[in-house]
C-alpha positions as CSV (number, residue, x, y, z in Angstrom):
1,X,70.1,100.2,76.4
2,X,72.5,99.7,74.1
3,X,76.8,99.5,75.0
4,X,79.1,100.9,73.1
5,X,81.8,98.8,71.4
6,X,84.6,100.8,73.9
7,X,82.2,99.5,76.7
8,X,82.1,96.0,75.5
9,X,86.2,96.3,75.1
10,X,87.0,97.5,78.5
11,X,84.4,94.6,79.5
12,X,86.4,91.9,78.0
13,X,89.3,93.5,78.6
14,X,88.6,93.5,82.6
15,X,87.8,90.0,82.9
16,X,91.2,89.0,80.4
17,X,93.1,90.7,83.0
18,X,91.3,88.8,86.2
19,X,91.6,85.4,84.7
20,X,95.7,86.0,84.0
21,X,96.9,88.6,86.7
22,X,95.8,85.6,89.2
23,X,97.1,82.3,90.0
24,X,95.1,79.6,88.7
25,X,97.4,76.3,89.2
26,X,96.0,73.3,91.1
27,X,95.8,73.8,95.2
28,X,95.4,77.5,95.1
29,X,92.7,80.0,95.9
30,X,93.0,80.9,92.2
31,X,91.9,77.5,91.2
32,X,88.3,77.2,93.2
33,X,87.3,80.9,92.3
34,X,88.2,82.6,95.2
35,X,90.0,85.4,93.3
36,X,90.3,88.2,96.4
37,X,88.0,91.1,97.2
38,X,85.3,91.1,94.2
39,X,88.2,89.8,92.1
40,X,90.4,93.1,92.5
41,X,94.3,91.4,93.1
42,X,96.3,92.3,96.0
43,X,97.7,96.0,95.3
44,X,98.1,99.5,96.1
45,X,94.9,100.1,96.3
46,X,94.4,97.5,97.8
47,X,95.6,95.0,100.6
48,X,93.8,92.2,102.1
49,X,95.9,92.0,105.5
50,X,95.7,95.8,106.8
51,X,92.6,95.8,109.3
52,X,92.4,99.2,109.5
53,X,91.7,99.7,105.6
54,X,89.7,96.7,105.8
55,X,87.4,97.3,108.6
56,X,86.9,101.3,106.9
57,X,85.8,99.4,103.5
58,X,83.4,97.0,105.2
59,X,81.7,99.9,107.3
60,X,81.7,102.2,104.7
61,X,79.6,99.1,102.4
62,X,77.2,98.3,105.5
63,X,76.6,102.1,105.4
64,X,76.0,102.3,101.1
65,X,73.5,99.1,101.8
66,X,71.6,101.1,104.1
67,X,71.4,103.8,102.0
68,X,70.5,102.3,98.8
69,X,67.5,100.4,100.9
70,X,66.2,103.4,102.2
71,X,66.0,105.1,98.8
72,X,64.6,101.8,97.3
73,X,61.7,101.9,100.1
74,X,61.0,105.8,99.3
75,X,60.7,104.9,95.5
76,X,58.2,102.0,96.4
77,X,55.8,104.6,99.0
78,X,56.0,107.3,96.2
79,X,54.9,105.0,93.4
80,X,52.1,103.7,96.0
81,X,51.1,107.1,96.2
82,X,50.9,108.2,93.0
């Protein structure tokens, strides 16, 4: 499939604001990768030291994974099928 140029700007323009919204200076997390949940910088959305919020998230992913191999294993018995 091809991507659009718009696609290909908010691509680049996602991972310019990753590499300068965080900091990267010797001795920090920043500097060995570790850049927060999937990269996403402490927020409104978002905050790293409320269990509740955190705890919902991480149930609510275990749950998705479930799903998505379920639906995986139905597509693999329906192409043995047909």
């Amino acid at each position: 499939s091809k991507v659009p140029a718009a696609g290909w700007g908010q691509i680049i323009a996602w991972m310019a604001y990753c590499e300068i919204s965080v900091n990267q200076k010797p001795g920090t997390p920043g500097a060995k990768g570790e850049l927060g949940w999937q990269g996403i910088p402490p927020g409104p959305s978002y905050n790293p030291n409320e269990e509740e919020s955190k705890s919902k998230k991480l149930k609510s992913e275990l749950a998705n994974g479930r799903l998505a191999m379920m639906a995986i294993i139905g597509m693999f018995f329906q192409d043995g099928l047909t």
